[in-house]
C-alpha positions in Angstrom: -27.3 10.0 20.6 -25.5 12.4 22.4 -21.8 13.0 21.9 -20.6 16.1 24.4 -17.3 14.4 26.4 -14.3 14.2 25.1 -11.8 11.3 25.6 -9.1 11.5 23.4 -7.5 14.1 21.3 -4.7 12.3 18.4 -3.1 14.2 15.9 -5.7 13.6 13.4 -9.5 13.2 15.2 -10.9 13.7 18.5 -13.1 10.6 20.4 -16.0 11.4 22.0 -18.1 9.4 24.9 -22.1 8.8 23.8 -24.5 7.5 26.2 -24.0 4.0 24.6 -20.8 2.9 26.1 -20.4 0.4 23.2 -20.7 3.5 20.7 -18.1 6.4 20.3 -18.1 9.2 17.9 -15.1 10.8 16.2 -14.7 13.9 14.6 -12.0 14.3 11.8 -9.8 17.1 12.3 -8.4 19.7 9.1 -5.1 19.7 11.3 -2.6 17.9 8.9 0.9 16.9 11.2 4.3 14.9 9.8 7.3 13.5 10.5 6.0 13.0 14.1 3.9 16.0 14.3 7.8 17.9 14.1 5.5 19.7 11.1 1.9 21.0 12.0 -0.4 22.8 9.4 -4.2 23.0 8.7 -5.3 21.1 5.1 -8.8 22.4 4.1 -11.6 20.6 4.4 -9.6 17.8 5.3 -12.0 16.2 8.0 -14.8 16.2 5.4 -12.8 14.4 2.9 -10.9 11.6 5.2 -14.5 11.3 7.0 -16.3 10.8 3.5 -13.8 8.4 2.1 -13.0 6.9 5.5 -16.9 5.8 5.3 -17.0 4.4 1.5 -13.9 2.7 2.0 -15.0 0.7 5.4 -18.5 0.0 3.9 -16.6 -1.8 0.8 -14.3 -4.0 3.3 -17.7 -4.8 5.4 -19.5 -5.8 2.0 -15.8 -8.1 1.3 -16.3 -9.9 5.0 -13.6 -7.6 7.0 -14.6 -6.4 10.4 -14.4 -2.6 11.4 -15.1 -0.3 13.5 -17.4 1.9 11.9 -21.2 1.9 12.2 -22.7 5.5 10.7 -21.6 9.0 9.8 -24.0 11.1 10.8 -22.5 14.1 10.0 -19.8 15.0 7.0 -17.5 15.2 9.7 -18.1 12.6 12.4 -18.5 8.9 12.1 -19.9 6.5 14.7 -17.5 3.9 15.9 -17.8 0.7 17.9 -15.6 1.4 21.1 -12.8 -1.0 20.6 -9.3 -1.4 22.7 -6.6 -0.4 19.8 -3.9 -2.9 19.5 -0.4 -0.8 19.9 0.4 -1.5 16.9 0.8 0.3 13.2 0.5 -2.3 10.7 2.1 -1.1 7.3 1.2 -2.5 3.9 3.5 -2.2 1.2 3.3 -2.7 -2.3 5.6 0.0 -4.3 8.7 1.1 -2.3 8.4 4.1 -1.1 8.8 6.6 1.7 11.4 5.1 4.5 11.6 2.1 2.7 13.3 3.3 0.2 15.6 5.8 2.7 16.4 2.6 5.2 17.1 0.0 2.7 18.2 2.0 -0.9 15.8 0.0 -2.9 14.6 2.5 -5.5 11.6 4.6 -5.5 8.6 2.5 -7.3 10.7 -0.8 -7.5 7.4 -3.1 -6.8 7.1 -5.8 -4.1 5.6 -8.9 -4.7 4.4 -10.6 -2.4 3.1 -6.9 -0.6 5.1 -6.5 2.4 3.9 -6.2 5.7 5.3 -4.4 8.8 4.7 -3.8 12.2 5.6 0.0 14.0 5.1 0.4 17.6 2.7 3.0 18.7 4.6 5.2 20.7 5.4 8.7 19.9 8.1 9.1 22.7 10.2 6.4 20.4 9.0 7.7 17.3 7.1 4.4 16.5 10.2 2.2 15.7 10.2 -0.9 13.4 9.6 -4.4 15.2 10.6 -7.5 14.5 8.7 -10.5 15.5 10.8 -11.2 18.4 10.8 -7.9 19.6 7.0 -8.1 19.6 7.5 -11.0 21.8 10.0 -9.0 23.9 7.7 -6.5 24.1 4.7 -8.5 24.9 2.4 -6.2 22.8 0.3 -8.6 21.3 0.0 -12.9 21.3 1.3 -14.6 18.2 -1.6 -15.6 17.4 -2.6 -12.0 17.1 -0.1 -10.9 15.1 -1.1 -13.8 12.6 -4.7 -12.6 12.5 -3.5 -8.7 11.8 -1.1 -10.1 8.9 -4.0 -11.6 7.4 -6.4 -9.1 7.9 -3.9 -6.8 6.4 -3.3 -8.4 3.4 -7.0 -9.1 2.8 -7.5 -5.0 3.2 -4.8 -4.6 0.9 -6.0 -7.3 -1.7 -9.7 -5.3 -1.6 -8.0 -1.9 -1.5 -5.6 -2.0 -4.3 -8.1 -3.3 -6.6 -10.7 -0.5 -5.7 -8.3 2.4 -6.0 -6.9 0.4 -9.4 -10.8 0.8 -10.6 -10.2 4.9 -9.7 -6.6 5.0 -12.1 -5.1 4.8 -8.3 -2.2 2.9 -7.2 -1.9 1.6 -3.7 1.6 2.3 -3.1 1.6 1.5 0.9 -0.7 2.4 3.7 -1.2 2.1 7.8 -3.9 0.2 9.0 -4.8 0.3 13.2 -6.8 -2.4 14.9 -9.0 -2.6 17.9 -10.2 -5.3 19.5 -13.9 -5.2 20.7 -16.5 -6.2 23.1 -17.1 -9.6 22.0 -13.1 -10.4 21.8 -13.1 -10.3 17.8 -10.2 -7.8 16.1 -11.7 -5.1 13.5 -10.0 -2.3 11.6 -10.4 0.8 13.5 -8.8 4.3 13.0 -9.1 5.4 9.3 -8.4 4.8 5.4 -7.9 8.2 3.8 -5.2 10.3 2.0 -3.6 10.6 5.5 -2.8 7.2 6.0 -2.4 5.9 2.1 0.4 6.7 -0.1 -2.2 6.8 -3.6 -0.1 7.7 -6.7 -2.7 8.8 -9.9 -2.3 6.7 -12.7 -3.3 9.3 -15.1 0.4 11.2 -14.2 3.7 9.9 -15.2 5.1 12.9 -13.7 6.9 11.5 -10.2 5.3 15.2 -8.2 2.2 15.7 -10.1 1.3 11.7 -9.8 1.2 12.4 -5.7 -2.7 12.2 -4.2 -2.0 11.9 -0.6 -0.2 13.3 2.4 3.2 13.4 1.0 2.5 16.7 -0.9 2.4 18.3 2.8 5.1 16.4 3.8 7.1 17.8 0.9 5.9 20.5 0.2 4.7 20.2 -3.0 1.7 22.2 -2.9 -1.9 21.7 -4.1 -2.7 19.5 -1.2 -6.7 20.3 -0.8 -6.8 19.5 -4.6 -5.1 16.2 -4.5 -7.8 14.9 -1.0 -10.6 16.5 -3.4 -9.5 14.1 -6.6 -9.5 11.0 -4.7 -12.7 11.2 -3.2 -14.0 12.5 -6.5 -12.8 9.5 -8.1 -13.8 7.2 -5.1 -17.7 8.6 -4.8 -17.6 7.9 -8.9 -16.7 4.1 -8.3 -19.1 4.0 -5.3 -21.9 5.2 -7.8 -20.7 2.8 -11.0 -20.8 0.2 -8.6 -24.1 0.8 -7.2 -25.5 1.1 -10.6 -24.4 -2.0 -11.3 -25.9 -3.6 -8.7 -29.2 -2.1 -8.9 
């Protein structure tokens, strides 16, 4: 299956046409971008690593009954996707304050939220993605109620799967960003990806508050040792794979 025209370029991956109209292919990018892509860089082997863990992660959620996107990587790389119509929406799952949660409100870094927390973000760059509220998403008209119902749930069923996978890898789920599509046949799946990029993963084996950081907040703030931090979670996440495929067999 061929994959030669380009559709989209994001900050993050590039979508390419095939010559299944149903099927897409996108390649993961090493080009790291934050606060709004106001800060651009290049993190090593990046696209490998968000690909790789990108793949374990949604093959885990399809094994737990939760629709994606994804149907093969064929290369380390590049992942085949169903072609889906993304919802302009960010959904954000959080379970540890953190980030601008904790710079919006003042609740204190690592104060724990129970029940998780979910938000919705506007995708649109030119407004820098603002918070919505539910009535704003009426205002709006971005998506039916009874869509925003179904991405709450799906949400929170991804994040009840998630944090007890990384938990299994000494990884906390602090918060992440999950997209959704909807596709052909009118059903919503999780598109986009799951990777250090869109998770904030603190390592349970650090107590320090810097050297605990696994994900893209050590480009964000400069605290070094990035590449390293992608490689240890998808070392710890390919280990899990394997434990749990041993089990099994």
């Amino acid at each position: 299956m061929s994959a030669d025209r380009k559709l989209y370029e994001g900050k993050a991956k590039i979508l390419y046409a095939t010559d299944d109209p149903e099927v897409l292919v996108a390649h993961f990018k090493d080009d790291a971008t934050a606060f709004n892509a106001a800060k651009r860089g290049t993190i090593v082997r990046k696209g490998e690593i968000n690909c790789a863990i990108s793949t374990h992660l949604f093959r885990l959620l399809e094994a737990c009954g939760v629709p994606t996107h994804w149907l093969d990587t064929p290369e380390s790389d590049r992942m085949k996707v169903k072609a889906v119509e993304i919802v302009p929406l960010e959904v954000v799952v959080r379970n540890v304050a953190a980030g601008s949660l904790c710079r919006q409100t003042g609740i204190a870094l690592g104060t724990e939220i129970d029940p998780p927390l979910v938000e919705f973000f506007y995708k649109n760059d030119e407004l820098g993605d603002p918070l919505l509220t539910r009535d704003r998403l009426r205002l709006l008209n971005v998506a039916t109620s009874e869509t925003i119902d179904r991405l709450r749930e799906l949400a929170l069923t991804v994040n009840r799967h998630l944090s007890e996978f990384f938990a299994s890898c000494d990884i906390t789920l602090v918060d992440f960003k999950l997209e959704f599509g909807i596709a052909s046949d009118g059903r919503i799946v999780l598109a986009d990806e799951i990777s250090p990029d869109t998770c904030r993963l603190w390592d349970r084996r650090e107590t320090d508050s810097e050297r605990r950081v696994m994900d893209k907040d050590r480009f964000r703030q400069d605290l070094g040792q990035v590449e390293d931090a992608y490689e240890r979670v998808l070392e710890r996440v390919l280990e899990r794979v394997e434990t749990l495929s041993n089990a099994v067999t």
